[in-house]
C-alpha positions in Angstrom: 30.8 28.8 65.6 33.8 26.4 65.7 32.7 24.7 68.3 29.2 24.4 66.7 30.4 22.8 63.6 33.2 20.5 65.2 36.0 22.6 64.1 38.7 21.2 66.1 41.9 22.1 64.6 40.1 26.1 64.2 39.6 25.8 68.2 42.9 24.6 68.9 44.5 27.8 67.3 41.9 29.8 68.9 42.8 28.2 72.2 46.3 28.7 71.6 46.2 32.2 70.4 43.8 33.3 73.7 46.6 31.7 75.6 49.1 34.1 74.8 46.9 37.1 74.8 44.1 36.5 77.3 44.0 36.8 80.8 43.2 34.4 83.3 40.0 35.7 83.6 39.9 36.5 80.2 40.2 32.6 79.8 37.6 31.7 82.2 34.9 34.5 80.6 35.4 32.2 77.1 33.8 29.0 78.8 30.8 31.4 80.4 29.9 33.5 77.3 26.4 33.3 75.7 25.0 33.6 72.7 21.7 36.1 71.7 19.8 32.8 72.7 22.0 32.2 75.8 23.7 29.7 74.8 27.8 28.9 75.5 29.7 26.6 73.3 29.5 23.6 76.0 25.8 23.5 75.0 26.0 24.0 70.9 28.8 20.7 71.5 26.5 18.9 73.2 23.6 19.9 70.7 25.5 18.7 67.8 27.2 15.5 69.1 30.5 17.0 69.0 31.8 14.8 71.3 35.7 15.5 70.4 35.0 19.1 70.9 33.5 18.5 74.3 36.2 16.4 75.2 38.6 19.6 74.6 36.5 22.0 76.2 36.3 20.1 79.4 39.9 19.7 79.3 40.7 23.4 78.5 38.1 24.5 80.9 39.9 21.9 83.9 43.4 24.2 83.1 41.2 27.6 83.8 37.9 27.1 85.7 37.5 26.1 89.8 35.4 23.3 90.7 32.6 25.7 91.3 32.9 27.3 88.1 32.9 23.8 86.7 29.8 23.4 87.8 28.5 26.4 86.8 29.6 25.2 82.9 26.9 22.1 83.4 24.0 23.8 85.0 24.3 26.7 82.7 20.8 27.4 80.9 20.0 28.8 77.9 17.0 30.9 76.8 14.6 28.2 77.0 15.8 26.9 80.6 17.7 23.9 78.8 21.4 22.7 79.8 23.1 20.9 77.6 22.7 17.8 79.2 18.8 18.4 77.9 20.5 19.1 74.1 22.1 16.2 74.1 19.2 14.2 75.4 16.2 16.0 73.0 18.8 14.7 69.8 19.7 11.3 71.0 22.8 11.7 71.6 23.7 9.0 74.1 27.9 9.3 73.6 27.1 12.8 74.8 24.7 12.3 77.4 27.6 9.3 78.8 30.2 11.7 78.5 28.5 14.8 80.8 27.4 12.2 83.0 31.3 11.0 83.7 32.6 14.4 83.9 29.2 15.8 85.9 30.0 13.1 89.1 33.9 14.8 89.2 32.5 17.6 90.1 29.1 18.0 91.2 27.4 16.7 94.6 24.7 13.8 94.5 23.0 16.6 95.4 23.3 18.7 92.4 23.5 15.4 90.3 19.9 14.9 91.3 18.8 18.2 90.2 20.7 17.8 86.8 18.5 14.5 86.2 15.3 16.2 87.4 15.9 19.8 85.9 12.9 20.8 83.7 13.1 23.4 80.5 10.9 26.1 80.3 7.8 23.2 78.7 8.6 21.6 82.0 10.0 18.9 80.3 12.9 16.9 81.9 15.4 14.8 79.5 13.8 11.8 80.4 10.7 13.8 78.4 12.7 14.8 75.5 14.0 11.1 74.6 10.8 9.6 75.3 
């Protein structure tokens, strides 16, 4: 919910307090976890323009995850097959959509950047669809 609403200084003490009480793969689970709608917090961010609270989830998530889990984070999907590359796109928000794109060449293939631009939702619809 913090992450949802841009509650920065509320996820920094969460962040710190998991620190001292959470596992390393304790840690990791936090950047995985869905929602009932299968959501994880990297997508509300990106849903919401919270572009300060992406910004500390990617770095939080660089201290914890591999590169493959990494990758995992950006071609998560929720419920209706949309990453939050799609969220950001469907609500314009082009800060966002920059930002995921920076972050997704450090640790994807051209490969898997490819499929990230060409991945559909469950409408089919790619995030060139959802601006237009």
């Amino acid at each position: 919910m913090a992450t949802e609403n841009g509650q920065i200084a509320v996820l920094h003490k969460l962040w710190d307090w998991a620190k001292e009480v959470l596992t390393q793969e304790q840690l990791k689970h936090m950047f995985i976890t869905k929602d009932k709608f299968q959501s994880t917090a990297w997508h509300m961010a990106a849903d919401n323009g919270q572009i300060e609270v992406l910004h500390k989830l990617w770095e939080w998530a660089k201290e914890v995850l591999t590169q493959d889990e990494l990758k995992h984070v950006f071609i998560a999907k929720d419920e209706f097959q949309r990453a939050a590359w799609h969220m950001a796109a469907e609500k314009g928000q082009i800060t966002v959509l920059h930002k995921l794109w920076e972050w997704a060449e450090k640790v994807l293939t051209q490969e898997d950047l490819i499929n990230m631009l060409l991945a559909k939702d469950r409408d089919e619809r790619t995030t060139w669809h959802m601006t237009a």
